[in-house]
PLY file of the C-alpha trace (Angstrom):
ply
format ascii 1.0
element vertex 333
property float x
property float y
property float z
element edge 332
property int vertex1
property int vertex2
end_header
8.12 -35.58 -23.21
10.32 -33.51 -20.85
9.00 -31.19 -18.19
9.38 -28.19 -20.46
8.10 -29.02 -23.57
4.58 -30.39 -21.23
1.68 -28.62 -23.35
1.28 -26.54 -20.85
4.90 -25.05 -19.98
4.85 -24.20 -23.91
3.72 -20.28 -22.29
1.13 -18.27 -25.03
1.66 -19.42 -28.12
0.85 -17.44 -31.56
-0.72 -19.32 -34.52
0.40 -16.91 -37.45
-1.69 -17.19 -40.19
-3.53 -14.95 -43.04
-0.81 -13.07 -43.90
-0.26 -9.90 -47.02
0.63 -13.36 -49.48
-1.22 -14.40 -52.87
-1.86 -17.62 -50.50
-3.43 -15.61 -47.56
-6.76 -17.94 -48.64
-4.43 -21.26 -47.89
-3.27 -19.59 -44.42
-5.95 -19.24 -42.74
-7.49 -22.73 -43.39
-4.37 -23.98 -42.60
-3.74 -21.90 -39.33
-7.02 -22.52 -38.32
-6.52 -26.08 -38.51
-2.91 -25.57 -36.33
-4.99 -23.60 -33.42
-7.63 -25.98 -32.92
-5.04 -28.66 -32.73
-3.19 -27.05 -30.37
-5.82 -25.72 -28.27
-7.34 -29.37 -28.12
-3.69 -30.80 -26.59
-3.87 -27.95 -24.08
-1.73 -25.04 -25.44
-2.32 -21.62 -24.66
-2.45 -21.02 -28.30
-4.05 -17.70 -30.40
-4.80 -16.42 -33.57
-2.27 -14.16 -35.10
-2.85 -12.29 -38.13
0.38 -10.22 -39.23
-2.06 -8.30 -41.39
-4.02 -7.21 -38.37
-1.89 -6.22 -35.79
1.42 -5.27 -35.49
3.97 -7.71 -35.19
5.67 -6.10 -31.99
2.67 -7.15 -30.06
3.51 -10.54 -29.85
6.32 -8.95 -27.25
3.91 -7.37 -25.68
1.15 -9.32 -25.19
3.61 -12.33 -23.78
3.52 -14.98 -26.71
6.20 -17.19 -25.63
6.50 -18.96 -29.00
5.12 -18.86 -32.59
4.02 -21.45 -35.07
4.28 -19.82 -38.55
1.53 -20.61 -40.16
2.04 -18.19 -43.21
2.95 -18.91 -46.82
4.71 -17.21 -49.63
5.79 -13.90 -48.99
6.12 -11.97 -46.29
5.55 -15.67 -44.07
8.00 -18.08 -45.68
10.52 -15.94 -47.34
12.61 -14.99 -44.16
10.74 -11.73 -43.38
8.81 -12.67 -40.10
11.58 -15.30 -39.03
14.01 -12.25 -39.10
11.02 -9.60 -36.95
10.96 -13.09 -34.45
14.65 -12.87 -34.30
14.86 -9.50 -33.32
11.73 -10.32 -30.83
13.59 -12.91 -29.64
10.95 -15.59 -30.22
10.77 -19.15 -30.85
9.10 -20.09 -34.18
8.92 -23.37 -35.92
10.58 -23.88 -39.24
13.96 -22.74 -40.92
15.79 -20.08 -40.16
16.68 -16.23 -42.14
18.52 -17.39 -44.43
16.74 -20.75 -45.18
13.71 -19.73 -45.51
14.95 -16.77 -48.01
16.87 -19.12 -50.37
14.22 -22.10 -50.48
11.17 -19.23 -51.19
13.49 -17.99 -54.48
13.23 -21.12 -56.48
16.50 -19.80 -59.04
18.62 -19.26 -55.89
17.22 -23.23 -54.83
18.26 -24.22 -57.88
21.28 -22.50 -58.28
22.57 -24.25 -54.89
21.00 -27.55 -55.54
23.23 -27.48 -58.92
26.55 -26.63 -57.14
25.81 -29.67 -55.00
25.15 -32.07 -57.68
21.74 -31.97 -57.00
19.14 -33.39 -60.36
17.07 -30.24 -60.90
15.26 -29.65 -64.18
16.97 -27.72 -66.76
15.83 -23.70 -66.46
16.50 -20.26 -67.59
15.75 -17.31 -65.41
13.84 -14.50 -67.25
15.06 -10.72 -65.29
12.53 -7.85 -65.91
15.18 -6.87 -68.75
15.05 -10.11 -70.68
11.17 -10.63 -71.35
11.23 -8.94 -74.77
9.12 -11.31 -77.08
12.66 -12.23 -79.13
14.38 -13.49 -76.00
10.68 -15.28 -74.46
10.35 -16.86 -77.96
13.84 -17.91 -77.61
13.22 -19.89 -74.42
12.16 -23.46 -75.91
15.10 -23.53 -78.56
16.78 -24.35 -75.25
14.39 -26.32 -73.00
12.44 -27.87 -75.34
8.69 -28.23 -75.44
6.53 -28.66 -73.68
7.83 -26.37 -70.31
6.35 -24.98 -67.14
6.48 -20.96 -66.49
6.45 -19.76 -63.21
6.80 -16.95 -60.73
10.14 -17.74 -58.76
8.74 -16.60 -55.54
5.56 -17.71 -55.48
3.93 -21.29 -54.27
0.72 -23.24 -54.16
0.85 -23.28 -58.01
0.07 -19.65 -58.36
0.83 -18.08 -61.70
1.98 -21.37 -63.36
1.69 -22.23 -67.29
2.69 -25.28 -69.19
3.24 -23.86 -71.97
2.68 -27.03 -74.92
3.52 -24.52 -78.21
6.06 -20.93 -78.93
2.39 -18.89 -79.14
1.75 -19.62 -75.72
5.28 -18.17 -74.09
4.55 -14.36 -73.97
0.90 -14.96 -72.36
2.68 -17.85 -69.82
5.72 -15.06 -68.95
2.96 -12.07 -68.68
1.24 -14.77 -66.47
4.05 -14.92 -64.35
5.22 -11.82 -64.39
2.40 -10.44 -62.62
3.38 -12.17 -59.17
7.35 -11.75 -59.05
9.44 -9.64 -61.59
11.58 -12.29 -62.64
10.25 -15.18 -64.03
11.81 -18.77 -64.33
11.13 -21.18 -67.47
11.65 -24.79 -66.63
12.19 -28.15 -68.57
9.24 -30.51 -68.25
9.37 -33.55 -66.41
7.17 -36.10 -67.78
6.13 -38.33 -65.44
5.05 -39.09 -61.88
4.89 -36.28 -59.23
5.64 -37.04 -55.63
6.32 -35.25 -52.35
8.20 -36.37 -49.95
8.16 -34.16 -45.79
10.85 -34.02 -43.50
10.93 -33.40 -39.79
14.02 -32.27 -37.29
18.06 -30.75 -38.18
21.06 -31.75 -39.60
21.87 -35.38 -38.77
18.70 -35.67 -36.62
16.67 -34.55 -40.18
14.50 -37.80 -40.87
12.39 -38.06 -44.04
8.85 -39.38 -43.58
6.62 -41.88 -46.19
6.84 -40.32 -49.82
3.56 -39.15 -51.26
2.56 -39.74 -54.81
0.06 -37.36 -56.60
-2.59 -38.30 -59.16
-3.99 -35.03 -60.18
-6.71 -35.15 -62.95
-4.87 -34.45 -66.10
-1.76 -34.36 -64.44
-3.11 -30.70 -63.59
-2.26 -30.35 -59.83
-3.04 -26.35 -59.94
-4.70 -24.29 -56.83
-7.98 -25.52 -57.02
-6.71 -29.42 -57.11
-4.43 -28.77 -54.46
-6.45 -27.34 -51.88
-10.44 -27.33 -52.79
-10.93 -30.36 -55.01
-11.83 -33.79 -54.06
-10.80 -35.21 -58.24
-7.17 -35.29 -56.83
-5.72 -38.73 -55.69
-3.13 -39.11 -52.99
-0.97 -42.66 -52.47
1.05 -43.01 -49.16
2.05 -45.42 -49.19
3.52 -44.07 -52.78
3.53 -47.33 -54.38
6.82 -47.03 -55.55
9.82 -49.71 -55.21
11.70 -49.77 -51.99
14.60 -48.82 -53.64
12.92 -45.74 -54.98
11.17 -44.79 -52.01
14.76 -45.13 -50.40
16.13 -42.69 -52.99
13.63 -40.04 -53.30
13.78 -39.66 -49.11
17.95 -39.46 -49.89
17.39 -36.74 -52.71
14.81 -35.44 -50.10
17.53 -35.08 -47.05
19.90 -33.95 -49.17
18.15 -30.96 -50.63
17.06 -29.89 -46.99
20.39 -29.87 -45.62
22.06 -28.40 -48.59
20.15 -25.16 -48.33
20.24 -25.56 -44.44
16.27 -26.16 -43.30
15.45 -26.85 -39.56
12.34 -27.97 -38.07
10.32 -29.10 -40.80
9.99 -28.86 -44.80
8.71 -30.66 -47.60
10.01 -31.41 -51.20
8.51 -31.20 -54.42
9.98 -33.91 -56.96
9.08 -35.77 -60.13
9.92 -39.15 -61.32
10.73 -39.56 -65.08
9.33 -42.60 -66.10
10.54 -42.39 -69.62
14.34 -42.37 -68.52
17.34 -43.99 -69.88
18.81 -46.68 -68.50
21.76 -43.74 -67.67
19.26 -40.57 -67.69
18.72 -39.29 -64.04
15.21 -40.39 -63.00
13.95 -38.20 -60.13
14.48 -34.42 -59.97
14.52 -32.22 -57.28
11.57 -29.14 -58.11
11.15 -27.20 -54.61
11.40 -26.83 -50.73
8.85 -25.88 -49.11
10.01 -24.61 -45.61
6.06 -23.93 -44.13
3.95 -26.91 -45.82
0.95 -26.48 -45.82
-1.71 -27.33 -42.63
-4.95 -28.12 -44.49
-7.40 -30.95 -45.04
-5.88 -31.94 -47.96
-2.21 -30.87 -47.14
0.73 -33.34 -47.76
3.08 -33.28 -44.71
0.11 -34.48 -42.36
-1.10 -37.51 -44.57
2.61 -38.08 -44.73
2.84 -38.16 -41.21
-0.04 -40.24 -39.60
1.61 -43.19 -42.61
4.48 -43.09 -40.02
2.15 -43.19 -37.26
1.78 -39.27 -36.31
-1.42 -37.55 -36.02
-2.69 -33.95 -36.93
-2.21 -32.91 -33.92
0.91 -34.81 -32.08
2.61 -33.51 -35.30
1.74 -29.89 -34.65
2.53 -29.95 -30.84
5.55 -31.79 -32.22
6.47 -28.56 -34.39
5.66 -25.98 -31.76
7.85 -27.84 -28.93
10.53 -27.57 -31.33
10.39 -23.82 -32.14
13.49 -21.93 -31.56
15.69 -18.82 -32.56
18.54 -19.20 -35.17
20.63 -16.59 -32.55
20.05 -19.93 -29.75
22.83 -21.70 -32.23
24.84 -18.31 -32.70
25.25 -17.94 -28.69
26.38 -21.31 -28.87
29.37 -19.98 -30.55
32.20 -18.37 -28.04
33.39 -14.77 -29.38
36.82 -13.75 -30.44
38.34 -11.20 -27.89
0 1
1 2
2 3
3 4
4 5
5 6
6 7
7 8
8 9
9 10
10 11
11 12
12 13
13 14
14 15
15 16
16 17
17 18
18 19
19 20
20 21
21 22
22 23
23 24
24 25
25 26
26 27
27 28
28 29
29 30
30 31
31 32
32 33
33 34
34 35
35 36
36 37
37 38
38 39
39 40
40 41
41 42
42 43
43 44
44 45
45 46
46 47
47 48
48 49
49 50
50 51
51 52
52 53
53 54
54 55
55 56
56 57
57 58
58 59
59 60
60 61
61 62
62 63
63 64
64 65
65 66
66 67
67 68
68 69
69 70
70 71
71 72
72 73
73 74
74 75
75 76
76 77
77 78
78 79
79 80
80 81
81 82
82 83
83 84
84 85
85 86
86 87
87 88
88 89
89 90
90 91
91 92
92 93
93 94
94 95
95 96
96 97
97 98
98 99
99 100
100 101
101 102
102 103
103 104
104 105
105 106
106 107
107 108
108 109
109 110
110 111
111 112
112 113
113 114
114 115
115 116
116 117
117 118
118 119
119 120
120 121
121 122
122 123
123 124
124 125
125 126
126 127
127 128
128 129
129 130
130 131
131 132
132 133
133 134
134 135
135 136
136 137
137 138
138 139
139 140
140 141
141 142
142 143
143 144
144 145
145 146
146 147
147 148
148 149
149 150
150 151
151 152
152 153
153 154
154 155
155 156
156 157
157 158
158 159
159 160
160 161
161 162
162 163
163 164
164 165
165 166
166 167
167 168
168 169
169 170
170 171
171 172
172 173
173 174
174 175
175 176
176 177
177 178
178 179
179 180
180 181
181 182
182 183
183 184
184 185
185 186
186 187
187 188
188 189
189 190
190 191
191 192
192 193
193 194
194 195
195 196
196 197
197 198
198 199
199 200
200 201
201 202
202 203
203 204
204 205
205 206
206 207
207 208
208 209
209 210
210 211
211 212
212 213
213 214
214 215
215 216
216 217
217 218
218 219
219 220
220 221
221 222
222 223
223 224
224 225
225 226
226 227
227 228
228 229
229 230
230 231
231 232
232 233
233 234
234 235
235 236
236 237
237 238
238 239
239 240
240 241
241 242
242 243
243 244
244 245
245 246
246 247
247 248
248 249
249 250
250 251
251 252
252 253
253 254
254 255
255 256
256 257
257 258
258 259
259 260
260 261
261 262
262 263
263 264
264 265
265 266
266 267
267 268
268 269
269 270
270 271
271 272
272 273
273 274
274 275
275 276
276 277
277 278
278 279
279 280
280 281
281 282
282 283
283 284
284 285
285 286
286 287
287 288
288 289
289 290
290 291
291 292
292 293
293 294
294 295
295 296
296 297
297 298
298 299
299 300
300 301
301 302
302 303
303 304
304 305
305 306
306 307
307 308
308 309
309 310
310 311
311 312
312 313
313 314
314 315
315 316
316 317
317 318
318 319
319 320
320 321
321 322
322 323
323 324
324 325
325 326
326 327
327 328
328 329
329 330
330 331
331 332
């Protein structure tokens, strides 16, 4: 550990958390969890709520640093990174731009495609295509049964598989309440896995893959943050050779849309594939995973030998500006 990146030449640090997001609930618990972490290692480190004080007081009450904390909007979806920018304060995670793109799961996908990327089939629903004649229209070209979703949201919020045509209109309304658009997906039947990554470009590393055996297959809100019925496998218990390919698929889809610092994927495994059917598909980024007692990225972590908290001192001594890179750049005169 160099000199200054010590605990205690990190300077004030802010813990953001809570946050204007349907997952303010998630936030805090997860924040919380960050703080005491980082207070126990040493770090000046506070409580920030963005929803409590204004954000320009990080500048002048002296925080040297921030460790976003926040989820869904208004946290993950480039908003704060871009108010740190202009601060000119370190935060951990992706940058702007990043951190837009990976929030808007059509714009994921859309990238992920271009790259040759296995996403599930989807159609994007805009605010002027949600009449009941184009929503009924919907599985003529996924297929049944499908997941409907708010692009923008996360932590399972506003999600319906939707088994039969009667339930499409109720699944889009559903949706519709949390993000305007709305996003229809193919189903992937099978096994649902996660897989973290930590560090940049070349340096990116994935960590152990984590395999999810939600009751039902049902891994909604309540399983994913409050219940004890869900079960967690890391080690996955997959073949080498697949644990080798979901961390690839992994890498890939974190450098493709250009994630720093720290992210985790969302994928499935089709276990009913063809011997020349793609097998694992690429659902989501997450670019600020959650923190909690039952969060993925640190049961991921201590499996390669990182604790709760060397993983969040980790994070924060790694929090920087995108601009840091842009200054890197010599101008044109």
């Amino acid at each position: 550990m160099s000199n200054n990146t010590h605990p205690a030449n990190l300077g004030k640090v802010a813990v953001l958390m809570g946050g204007s997001s349907a997952e303010r609930e998630v936030s805090l618990m997860s924040g919380n969890g960050v703080l005491k972490a980082l207070q126990g290692q040493g770090v000046d480190a506070h409580a920030f709520d963005p929803t409590e004080h204004d954000l320009a007081q990080l500048k002048t009450k002296g925080f040297a640093r921030a460790f976003i904390a926040l989820h869904g909007r208004h946290g993950e979806d480039g908003t704060v990174q871009g108010a740190l920018e202009l601060l000119g304060i370190p935060y951990t995670g992706s940058g702007v731009m990043a951190s837009s793109v990976a929030m808007d799961k059509v714009m994921t996908k859309r990238i992920w495609a271009s790259a040759g990327l296995p996403t599930p089939k989807w159609q994007w629903l805009a605010p002027d295509g949600q009449a009941r004649e184009q929503v009924m229209q919907v599985p003529d070209e996924l297929g049944l049964p499908l997941i409907v979703k708010p692009p923008r949201e996360g932590s399972s919020i506003g999600i319906t598989k939707v088994t039969g045509y009667s339930q499409m209109q109720d699944a889009v309304t559903l949706a519709a309440r949390y993000d305007e658009d709305v996003l229809c997906e193919a189903f992937i039947d099978g096994i649902e896995l996660t897989c973290p990554v930590l560090g940049e470009g070349a340096n990116a590393r994935a960590l152990p893959v984590v395999r999810i055996d939600a009751p039902d297959g049902n891994y909604d809100y309540d399983h994913k943050y409050f219940s004890d019925d869900t079960g967690y496998r890391c080690p996955s218990g997959l073949t080498a050779a697949e644990e080798a390919e979901v961390q690839r698929l992994t890498l890939a889809a974190y450098r493709t849309l250009g994630c720093r610092g720290w992210g985790r994927a969302d994928l499935m495994l089709r276990t009913a594939a063809g011997a020349n059917e793609a097998r694992f598909f690429l659902l989501e980024m997450n670019t600020s995973p959650g923190m909690t007692a039952h969060s993925l990225v640190p049961m991921s972590a201590r499996a390669a030998g990182m604790s709760y908290e060397a993983l969040c001192l980790h994070l924060v001594q790694h929090a920087r500006l995108d601009s840091t890179r842009m200054l890197a750049v010599p101008l044109n005169t």
